[in-house]
C-alpha positions as CSV (number, residue, x, y, z in Angstrom):
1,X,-15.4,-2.1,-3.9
2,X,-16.7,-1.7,-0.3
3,X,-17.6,2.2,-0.8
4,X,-20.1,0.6,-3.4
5,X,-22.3,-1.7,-1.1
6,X,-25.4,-0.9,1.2
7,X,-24.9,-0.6,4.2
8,X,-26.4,-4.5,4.7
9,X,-23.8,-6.0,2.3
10,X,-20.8,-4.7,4.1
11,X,-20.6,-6.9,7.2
12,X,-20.0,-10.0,4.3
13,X,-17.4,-8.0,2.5
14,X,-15.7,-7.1,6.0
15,X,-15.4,-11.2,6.8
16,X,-13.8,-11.8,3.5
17,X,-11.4,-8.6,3.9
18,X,-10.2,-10.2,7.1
19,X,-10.1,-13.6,5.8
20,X,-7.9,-12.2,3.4
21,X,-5.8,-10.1,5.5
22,X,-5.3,-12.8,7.4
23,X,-4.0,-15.0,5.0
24,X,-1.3,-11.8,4.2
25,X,-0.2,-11.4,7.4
26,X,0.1,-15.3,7.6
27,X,2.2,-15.2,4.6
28,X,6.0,-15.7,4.6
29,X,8.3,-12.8,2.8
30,X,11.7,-12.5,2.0
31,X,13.5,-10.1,4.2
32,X,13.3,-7.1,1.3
33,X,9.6,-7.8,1.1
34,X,8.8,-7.3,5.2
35,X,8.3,-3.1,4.6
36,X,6.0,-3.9,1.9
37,X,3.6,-6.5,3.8
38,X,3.9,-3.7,6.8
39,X,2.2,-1.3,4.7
40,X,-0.2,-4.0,3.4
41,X,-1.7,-5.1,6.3
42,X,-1.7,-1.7,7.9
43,X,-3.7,-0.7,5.4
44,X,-5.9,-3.5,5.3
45,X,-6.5,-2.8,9.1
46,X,-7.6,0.8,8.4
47,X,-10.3,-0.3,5.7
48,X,-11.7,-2.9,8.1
49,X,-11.7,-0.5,11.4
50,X,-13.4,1.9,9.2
51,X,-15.8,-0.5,7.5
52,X,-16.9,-1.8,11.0
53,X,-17.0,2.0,12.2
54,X,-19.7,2.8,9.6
55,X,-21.2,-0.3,10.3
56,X,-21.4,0.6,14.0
57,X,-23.2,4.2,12.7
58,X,-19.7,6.0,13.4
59,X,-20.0,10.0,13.0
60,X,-18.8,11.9,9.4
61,X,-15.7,12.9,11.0
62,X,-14.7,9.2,12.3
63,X,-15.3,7.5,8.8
64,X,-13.1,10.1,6.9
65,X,-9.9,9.7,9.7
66,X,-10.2,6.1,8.4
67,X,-10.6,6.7,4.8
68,X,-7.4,9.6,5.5
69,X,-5.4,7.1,6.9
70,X,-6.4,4.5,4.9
71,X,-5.3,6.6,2.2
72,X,-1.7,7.2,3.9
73,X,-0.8,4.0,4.2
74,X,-1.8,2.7,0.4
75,X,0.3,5.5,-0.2
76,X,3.3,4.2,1.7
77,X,2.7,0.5,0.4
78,X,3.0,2.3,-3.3
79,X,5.5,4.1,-2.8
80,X,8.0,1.2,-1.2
81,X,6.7,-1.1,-4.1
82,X,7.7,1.6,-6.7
83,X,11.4,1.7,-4.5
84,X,11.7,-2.1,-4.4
85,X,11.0,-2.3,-8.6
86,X,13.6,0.4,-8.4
87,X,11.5,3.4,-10.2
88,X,12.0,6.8,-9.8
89,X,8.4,8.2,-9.0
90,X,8.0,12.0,-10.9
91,X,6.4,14.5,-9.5
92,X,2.3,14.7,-10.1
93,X,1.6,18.5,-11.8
94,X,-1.4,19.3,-9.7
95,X,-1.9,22.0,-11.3
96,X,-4.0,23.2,-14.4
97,X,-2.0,25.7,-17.7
């Protein structure tokens, strides 16, 4: 939703993003569940520190690290929920016949 704002609507959206990430990392898990908040709020971290980097006029190369690892991370998070509902993830076919 963020990558959709002007540049003068993100620093409201960054506020609520920590308010909610905030309220995650406040938030009590179950001992299976602690990987999976991990992942959350390391993600979470990586949208915000890049939201405030393009907010601060960071360079091309900055904002897609952030995005990159952003990325990485929402990765990890899915792949430990698809572990903890006990899926076996297939393969993506990346390529075209």
């Amino acid at each position: 939703l963020a990558s959709n704002l002007s540049k003068e609507q993100v620093p409201d959206s960054i506020s609520e993003m920590q308010r909610i990430r905030r309220a995650a990392e406040d938030q009590t898990v179950p001992a299976c569940l602690v990987t999976l908040k991990k992942y959350q709020v390391a993600h979470m971290n990586s949208v915000i520190n890049t939201m405030l980097a393009f907010v601060g006029g960071a360079d091309s190369n900055t904002l897609n690290t952030g995005l990159a690892q952003a990325r990485k991370e929402h990765d990890q998070y899915t792949l430990e929920i698809i572990k903890l509902l006990g899926i076996t993830p297939k393969p993506v076919n990346t390529t075209t016949p």
